[in-house]
C-alpha positions as CSV (number, residue, x, y, z in Angstrom):
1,X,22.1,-67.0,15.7
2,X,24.7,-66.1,18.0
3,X,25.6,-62.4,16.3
4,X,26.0,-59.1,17.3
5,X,23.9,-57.7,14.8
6,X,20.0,-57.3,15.3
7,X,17.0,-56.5,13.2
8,X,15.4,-53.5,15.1
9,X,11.7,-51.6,13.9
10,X,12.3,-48.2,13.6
11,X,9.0,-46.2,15.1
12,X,9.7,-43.2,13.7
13,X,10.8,-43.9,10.2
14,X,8.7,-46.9,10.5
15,X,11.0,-49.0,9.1
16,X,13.0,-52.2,9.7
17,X,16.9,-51.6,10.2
18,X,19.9,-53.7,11.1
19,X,21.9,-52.4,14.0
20,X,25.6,-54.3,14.9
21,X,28.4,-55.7,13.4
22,X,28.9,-54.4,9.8
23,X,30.3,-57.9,8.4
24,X,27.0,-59.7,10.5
25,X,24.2,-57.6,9.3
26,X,23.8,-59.2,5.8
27,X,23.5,-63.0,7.3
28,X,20.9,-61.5,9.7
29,X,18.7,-59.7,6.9
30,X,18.8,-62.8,4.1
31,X,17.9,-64.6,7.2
32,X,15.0,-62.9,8.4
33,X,14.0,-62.5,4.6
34,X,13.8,-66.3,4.2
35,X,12.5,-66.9,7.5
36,X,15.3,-69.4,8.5
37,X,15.9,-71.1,12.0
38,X,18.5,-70.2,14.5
39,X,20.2,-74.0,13.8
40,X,20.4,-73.1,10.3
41,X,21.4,-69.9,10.6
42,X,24.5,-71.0,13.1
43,X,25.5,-73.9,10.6
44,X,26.0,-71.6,8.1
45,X,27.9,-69.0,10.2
46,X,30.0,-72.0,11.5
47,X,30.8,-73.1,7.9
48,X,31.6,-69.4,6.6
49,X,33.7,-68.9,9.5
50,X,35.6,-72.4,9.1
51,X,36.0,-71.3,5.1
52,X,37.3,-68.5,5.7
53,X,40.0,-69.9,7.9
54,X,41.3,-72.8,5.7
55,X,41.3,-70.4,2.3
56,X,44.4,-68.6,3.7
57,X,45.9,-71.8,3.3
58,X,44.5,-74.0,0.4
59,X,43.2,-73.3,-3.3
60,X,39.4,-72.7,-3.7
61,X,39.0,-76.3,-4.8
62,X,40.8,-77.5,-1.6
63,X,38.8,-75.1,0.2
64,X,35.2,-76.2,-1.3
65,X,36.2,-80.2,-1.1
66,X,37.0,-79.6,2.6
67,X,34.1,-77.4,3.5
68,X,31.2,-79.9,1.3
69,X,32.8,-83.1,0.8
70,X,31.5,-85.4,-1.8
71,X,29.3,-88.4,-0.8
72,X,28.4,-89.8,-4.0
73,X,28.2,-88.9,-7.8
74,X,26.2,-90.0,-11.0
75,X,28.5,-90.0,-13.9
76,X,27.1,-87.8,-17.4
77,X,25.2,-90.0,-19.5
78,X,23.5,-89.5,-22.6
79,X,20.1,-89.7,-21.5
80,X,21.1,-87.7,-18.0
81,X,22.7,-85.1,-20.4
82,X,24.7,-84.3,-17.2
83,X,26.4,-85.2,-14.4
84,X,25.9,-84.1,-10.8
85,X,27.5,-84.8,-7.3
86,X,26.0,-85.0,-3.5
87,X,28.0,-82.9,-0.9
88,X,27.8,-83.2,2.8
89,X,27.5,-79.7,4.3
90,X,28.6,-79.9,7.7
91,X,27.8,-78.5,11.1
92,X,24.5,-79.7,9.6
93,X,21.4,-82.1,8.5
94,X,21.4,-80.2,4.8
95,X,22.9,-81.5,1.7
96,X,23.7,-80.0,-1.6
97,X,23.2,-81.4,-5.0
98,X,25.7,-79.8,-7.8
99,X,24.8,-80.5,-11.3
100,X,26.5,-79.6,-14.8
């Protein structure tokens, strides 16, 4: 992940800490806790970064069309009892299913 904040062992209080940019450090810890890759981890940096800059300008459903558009969606049915939609997350190979 190309960040300024590390995750650093601590001899003496023999403990992990996060040392670097204070805005940084809670990507790098949920990171390390879920024992993600650096191409995942710079997809989602990319994309929080690329949010960040088009909601000074658009409404939150703007902002969340543009970030994950929609490739597809199954209509609610009766039987489904719901509905859900398939979003593109870019910057990477992921996808995201929203269901309600």
């Amino acid at each position: 992940m190309h960040s300024n904040a590390r995750l650093q062992f601590n001899q003496d209080q023999q403990a992990w800490e996060c040392i670097g940019n204070l805005s940084e450090k809670p990507l790098v810890v949920a990171a390390a806790k879920a024992r993600l890759d650096a191409d995942v981890l710079n997809a989602v940096k990319r994309l929080v970064v690329e949010l960040i800059r088009i909601v000074r300008s658009h409404s939150l459903c703007e902002v969340l069309l543009q970030a994950f558009p929609k490739v597809s969606e199954n209509p609610f049915t009766s039987h489904r009892k719901m509905m859900s939609t398939l979003h593109r997350v870019r910057h990477a190979s992921l996808r995201t299913v929203c269901a309600r």
